[in-house]
C-alpha positions, 0 to 999 in steps of 0.5 A, spaced: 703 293 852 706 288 847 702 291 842 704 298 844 711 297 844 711 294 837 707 299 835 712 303 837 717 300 834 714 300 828 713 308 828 721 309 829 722 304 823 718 309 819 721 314 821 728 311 820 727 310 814 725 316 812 730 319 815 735 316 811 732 317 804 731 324 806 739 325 807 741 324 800 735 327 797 736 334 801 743 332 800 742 332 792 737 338 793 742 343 796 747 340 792 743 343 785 742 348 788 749 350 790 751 349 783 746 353 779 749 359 784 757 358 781 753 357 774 750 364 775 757 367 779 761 364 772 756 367 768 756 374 772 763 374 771 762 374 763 758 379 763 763 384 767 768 382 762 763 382 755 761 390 759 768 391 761 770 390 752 763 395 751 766 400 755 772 400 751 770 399 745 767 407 743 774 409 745 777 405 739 772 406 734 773 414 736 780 414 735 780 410 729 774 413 725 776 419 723 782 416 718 777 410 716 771 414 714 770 409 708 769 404 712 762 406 715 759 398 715 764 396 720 763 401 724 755 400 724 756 393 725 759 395 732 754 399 734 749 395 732 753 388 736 753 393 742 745 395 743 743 388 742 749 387 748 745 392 751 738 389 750 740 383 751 734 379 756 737 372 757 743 368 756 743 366 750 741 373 747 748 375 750 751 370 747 748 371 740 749 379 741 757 377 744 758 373 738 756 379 733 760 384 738 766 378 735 765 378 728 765 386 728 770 386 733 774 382 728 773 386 722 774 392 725 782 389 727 783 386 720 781 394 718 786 397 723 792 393 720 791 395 713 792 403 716 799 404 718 798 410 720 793 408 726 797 402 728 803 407 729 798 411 733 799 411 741 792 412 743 790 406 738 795 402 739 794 402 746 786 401 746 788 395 742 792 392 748 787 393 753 782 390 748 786 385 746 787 384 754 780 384 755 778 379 750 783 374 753 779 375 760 773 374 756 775 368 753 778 365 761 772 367 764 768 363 758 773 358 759 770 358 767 763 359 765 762 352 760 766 348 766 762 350 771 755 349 767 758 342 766 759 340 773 753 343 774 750 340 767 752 333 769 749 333 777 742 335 774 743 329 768 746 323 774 742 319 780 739 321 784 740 329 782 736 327 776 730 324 780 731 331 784 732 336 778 726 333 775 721 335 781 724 341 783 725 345 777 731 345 775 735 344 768 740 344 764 744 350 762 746 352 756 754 352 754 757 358 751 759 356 744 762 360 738 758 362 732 757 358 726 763 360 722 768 363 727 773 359 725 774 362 718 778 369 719 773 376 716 775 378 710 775 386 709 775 388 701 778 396 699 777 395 693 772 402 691 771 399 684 766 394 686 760 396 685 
């Protein structure tokens, strides 16, 4: 009988124990499993702010084609910048395809200011506001995204959700970081005598 109720006693220490190491490491996997979903949440919204600008953007290269036929290459780098946004597969294609959409985007503004009769023009100038409106909401929901990957970021890099991630799948997820040279202003040359 003594050895039963120690053999008992034994069997619930082993259950206890387990009990209490299997708390903090389902803890740590729901846990990576709910940071993963806002990354995934913060990046949707991205997306609906980047297709929201793609939408957009054929309206105001209708409306400013016409007078600024010279200036086909700006108006091929969007379209371009818009079928790779469109046939982009993975995170990091959208934010190379975004990264083109800014660097035509770009030019295309610069472009506009140099014609004073478009940005007199009601239909451009309004297109301008709702773009200029919208990039402002790309860059909160970019803000966003980069702020929850890092929370995200540091849960799969720390003890015990590291130990966790590490058998379970999970890994780091990239940042949604500016082109190399963003910082430099497009320059645009009217100068027809170039060859």
């Amino acid at each position: 009988m003594k050895n039963m109720k120690n053999g008992t006693k034994i069997i619930i220490g082993i259950i206890v124990a387990v009990v209490i190491i299997a708390i903090p490491l389902i803890s740590s996997y729901n846990g990576l499993i709910k940071e993963e979903s806002n990354v995934d949440l913060a990046w949707s919204q991205v997306e609906s702010q980047l297709q929201r600008r793609n939408d957009l953007i054929p309206n105001l290269v209708n409306s400013v084609q016409g007078a600024m036929d010279q200036e086909e290459e700006v108006f091929t780098a969007i379209a371009d910048a818009r079928a790779s946004l469109s046939g982009a597969g993975s995170m990091e294609e959208e934010v190379e395809a975004n990264n083109e959409m800014n660097s035509a985007l770009s030019r295309l503004l610069v472009v506009v200011e140099s014609y004073p009769e478009l940005k007199s023009n009601e239909n451009v100038t309004a297109l301008m506001d709702e773009l200029a409106g919208t990039e402002n909401r790309i860059a909160v929901e970019r803000q966003r995204y980069n702020e929850t990957v890092q929370g995200y970021n540091n849960r799969v890099k720390r003890f015990p959700g590291s130990i966790i991630a590490n058998m379970t799948g999970f890994s780091e997820k990239p940042y949604f970081e500016a082109v190399e040279g963003a910082e430099i202003a497009p320059e645009v040359n009217f100068d027809n005598d170039e060859e």
